[in-house]
C-alpha atoms as a printed R data frame, in Angstrom:
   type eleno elety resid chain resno       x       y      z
1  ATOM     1    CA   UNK     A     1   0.000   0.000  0.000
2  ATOM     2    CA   UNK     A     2   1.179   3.450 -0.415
3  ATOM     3    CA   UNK     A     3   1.426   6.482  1.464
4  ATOM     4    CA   UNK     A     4  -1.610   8.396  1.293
5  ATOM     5    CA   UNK     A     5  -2.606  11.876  2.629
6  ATOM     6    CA   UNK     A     6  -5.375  12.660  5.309
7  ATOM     7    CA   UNK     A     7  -6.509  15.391  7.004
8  ATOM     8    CA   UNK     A     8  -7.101  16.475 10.723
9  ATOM     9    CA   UNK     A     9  -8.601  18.982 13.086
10 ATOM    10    CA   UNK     A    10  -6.960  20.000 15.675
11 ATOM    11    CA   UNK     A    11  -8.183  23.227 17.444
12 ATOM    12    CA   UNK     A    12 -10.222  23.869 14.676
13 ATOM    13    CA   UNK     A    13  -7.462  24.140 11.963
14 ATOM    14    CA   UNK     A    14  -6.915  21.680  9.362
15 ATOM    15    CA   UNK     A    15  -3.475  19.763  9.383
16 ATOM    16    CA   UNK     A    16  -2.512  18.065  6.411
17 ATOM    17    CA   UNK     A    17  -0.401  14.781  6.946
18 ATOM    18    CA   UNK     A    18   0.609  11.713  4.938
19 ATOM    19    CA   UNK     A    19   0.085   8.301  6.470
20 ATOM    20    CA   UNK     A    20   1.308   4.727  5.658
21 ATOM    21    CA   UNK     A    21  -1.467   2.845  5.831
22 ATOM    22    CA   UNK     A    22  -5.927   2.351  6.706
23 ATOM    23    CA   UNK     A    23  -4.431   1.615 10.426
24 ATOM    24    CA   UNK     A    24  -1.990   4.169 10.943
25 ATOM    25    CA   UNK     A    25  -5.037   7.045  9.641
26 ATOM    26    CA   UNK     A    26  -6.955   5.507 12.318
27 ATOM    27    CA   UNK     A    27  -4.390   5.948 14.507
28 ATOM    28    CA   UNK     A    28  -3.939   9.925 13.894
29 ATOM    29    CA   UNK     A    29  -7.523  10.747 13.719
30 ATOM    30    CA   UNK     A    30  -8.059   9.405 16.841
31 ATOM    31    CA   UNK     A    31  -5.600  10.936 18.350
32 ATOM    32    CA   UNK     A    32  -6.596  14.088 17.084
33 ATOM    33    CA   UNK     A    33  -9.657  13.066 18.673
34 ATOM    34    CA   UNK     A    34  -8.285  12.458 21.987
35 ATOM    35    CA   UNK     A    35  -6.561  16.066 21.673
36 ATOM    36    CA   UNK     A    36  -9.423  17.909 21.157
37 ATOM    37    CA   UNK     A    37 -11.751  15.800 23.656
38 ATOM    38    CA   UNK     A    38  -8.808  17.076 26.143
39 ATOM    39    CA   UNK     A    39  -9.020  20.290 24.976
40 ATOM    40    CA   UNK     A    40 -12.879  20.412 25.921
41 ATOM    41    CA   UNK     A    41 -12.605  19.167 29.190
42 ATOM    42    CA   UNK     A    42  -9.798  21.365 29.783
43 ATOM    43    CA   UNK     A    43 -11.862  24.618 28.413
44 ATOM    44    CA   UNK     A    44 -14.682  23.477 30.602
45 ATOM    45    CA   UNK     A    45 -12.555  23.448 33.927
46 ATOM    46    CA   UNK     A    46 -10.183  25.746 33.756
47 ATOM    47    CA   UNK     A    47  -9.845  29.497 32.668
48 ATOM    48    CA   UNK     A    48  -7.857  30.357 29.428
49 ATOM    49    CA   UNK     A    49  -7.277  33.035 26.862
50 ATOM    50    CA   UNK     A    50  -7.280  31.370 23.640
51 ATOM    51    CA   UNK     A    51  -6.581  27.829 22.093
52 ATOM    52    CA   UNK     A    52  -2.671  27.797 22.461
53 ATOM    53    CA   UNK     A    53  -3.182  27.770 26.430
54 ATOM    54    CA   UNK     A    54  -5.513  24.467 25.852
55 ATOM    55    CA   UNK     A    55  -2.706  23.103 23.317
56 ATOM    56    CA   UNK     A    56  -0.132  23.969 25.811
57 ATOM    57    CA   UNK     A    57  -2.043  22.022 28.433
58 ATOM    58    CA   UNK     A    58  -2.937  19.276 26.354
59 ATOM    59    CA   UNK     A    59   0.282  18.801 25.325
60 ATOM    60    CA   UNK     A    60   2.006  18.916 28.974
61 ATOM    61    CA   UNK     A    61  -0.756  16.247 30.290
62 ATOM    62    CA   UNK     A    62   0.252  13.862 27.316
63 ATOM    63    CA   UNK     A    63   3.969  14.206 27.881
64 ATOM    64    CA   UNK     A    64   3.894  13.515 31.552
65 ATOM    65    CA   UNK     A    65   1.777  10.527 30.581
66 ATOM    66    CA   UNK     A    66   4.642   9.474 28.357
67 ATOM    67    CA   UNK     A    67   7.483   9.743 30.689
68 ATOM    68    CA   UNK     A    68   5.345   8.119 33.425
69 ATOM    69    CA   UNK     A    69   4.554   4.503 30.834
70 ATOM    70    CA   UNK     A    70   8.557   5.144 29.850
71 ATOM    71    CA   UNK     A    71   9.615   4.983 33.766
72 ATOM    72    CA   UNK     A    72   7.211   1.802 33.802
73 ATOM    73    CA   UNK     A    73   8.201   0.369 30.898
74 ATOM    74    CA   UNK     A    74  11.792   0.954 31.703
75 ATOM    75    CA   UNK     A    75  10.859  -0.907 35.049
76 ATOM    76    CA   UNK     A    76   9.421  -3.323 33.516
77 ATOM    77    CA   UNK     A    77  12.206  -4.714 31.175
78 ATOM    78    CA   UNK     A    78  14.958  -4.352 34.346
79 ATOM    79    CA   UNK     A    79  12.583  -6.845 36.215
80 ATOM    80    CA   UNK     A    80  12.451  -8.972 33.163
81 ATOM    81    CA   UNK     A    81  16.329  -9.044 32.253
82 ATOM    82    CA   UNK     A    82  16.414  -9.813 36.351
83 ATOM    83    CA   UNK     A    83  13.971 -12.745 35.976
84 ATOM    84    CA   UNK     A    84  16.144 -13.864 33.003
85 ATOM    85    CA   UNK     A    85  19.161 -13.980 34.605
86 ATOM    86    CA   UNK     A    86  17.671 -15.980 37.705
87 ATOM    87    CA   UNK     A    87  16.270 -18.275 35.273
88 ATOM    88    CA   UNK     A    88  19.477 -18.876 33.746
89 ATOM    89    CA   UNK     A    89  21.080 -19.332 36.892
90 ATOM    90    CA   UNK     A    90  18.618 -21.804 37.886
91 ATOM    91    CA   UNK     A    91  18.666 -24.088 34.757
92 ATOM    92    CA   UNK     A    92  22.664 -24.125 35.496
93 ATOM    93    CA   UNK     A    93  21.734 -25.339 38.820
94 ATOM    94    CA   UNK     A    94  18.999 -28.150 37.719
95 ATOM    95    CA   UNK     A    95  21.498 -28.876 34.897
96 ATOM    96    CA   UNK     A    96  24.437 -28.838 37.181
97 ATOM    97    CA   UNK     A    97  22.711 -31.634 39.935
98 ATOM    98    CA   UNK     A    98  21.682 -33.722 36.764
């Protein structure tokens, strides 16, 4: 399949983009979704002069959500290259007494 171009709202302005595939444009306009969704709810509860302060807001909310899943993710894999290695050590052991 080839690349194709789509278009998306995003505090009200069209952004033109070029996508690889059905599931990737799925992908983006949801998440262009999700942005402005987060924009509304932000509008609604807090007080703001124009769009940019909802974008700015939007934008910190999603990026402390990232680095939060990195930290866990990053957990994650340390307790899995742990459980690895004590796997290992324990087949040596069972292999060992064989």
């Amino acid at each position: 399949m080839r690349d194709q171009r789509i278009s998306v709202i995003i505090a009200e302005r069209p952004y033109r983009l070029t996508v690889k595939s059905e599931g990737e444009e799925q992908v983006f306009r949801s998440a262009a979704g999700l942005v402005g969704k987060k924009m509304q709810d932000y509008a609604k509860n807090f007080a703001y002069r124009d769009k940019q302060d909802l974008l700015a807001m939007v934008n910190l909310q999603f990026a402390v959500e990232y680095l939060r899943l990195d930290s866990t993710a990053k957990e994650h894999q340390l307790i899995l290259d742990r459980l690895k290695k004590l796997d290992a050590i324990l087949n040596q052991g069972l292999t060992a007494t064989s």
